[in-house]
Wavefront OBJ file of the C-alpha trace (Angstrom):
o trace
v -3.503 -0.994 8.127
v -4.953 0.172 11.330
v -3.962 3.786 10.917
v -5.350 3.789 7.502
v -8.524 2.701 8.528
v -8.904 4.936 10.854
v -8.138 7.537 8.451
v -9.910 6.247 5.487
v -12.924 3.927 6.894
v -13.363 5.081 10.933
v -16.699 3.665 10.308
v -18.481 0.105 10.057
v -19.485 -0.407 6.542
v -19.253 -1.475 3.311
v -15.542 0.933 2.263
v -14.070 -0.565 5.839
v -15.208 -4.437 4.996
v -13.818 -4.078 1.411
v -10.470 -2.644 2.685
v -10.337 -5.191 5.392
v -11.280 -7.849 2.808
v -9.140 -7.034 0.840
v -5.963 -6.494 3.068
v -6.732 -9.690 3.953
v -6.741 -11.541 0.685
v -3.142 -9.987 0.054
v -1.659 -10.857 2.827
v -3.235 -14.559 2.551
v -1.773 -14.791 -0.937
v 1.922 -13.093 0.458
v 2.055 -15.766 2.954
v 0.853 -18.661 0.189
v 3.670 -17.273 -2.317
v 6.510 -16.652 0.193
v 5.584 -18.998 3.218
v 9.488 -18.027 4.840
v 10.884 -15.099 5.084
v 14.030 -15.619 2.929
v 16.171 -13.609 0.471
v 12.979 -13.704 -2.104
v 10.628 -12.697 0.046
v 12.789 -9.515 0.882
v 12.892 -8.735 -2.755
v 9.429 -8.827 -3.237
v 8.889 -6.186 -0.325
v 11.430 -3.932 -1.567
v 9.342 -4.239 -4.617
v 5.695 -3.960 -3.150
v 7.249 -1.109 -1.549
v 8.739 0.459 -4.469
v 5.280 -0.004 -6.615
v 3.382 1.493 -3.780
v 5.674 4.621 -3.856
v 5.347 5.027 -7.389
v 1.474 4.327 -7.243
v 1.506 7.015 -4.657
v 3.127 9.538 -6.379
v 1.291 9.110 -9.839
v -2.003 9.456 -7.888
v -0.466 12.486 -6.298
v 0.423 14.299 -9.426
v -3.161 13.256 -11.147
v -5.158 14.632 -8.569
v -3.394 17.732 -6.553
v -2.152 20.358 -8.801
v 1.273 21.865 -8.297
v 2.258 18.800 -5.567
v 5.970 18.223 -5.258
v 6.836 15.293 -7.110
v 8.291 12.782 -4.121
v 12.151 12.049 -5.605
v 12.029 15.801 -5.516
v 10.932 16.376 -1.603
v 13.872 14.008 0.053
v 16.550 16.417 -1.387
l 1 2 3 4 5 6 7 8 9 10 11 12 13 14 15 16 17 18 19 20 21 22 23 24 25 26 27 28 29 30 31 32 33 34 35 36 37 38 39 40 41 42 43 44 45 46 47 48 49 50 51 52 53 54 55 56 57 58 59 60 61 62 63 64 65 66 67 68 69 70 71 72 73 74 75
């Protein structure tokens, strides 16, 4: 989170305090839904992680032209 505010929000304003906000409101809710860090938990990372890749790439392929779709770069 710290990287990508420094990359995205270096600033103090209203972009930083919404991602901050908002970082923190997920992870507040993570914690609420899995308060140990047990086999369901790890699912539901593997799957954050696996909707964040696929979020990635679709935004990716939407918005620079001729990009390398990911699946196709780790061959």
């Amino acid at each position: 989170m710290l990287r990508l505010l420094e990359l995205e929000a270096p600033y103090q304003g209203g972009l930083r305090r919404s991602m901050v906000n908002g970082f923190n409101a997920g992870f507040s809710w993570g914690s609420d839904l899995h308060p140990e860090c047990d086999g369901s938990a790890s699912n539901a990372e593997k799957a954050y992680a696996k909707e964040g890749r696929d979020l990635s790439a679709r935004l990716v392929q939407s918005n620079i032209p001729g990009a390398i779709p990911l699946a196709d770069q780790d061959r």
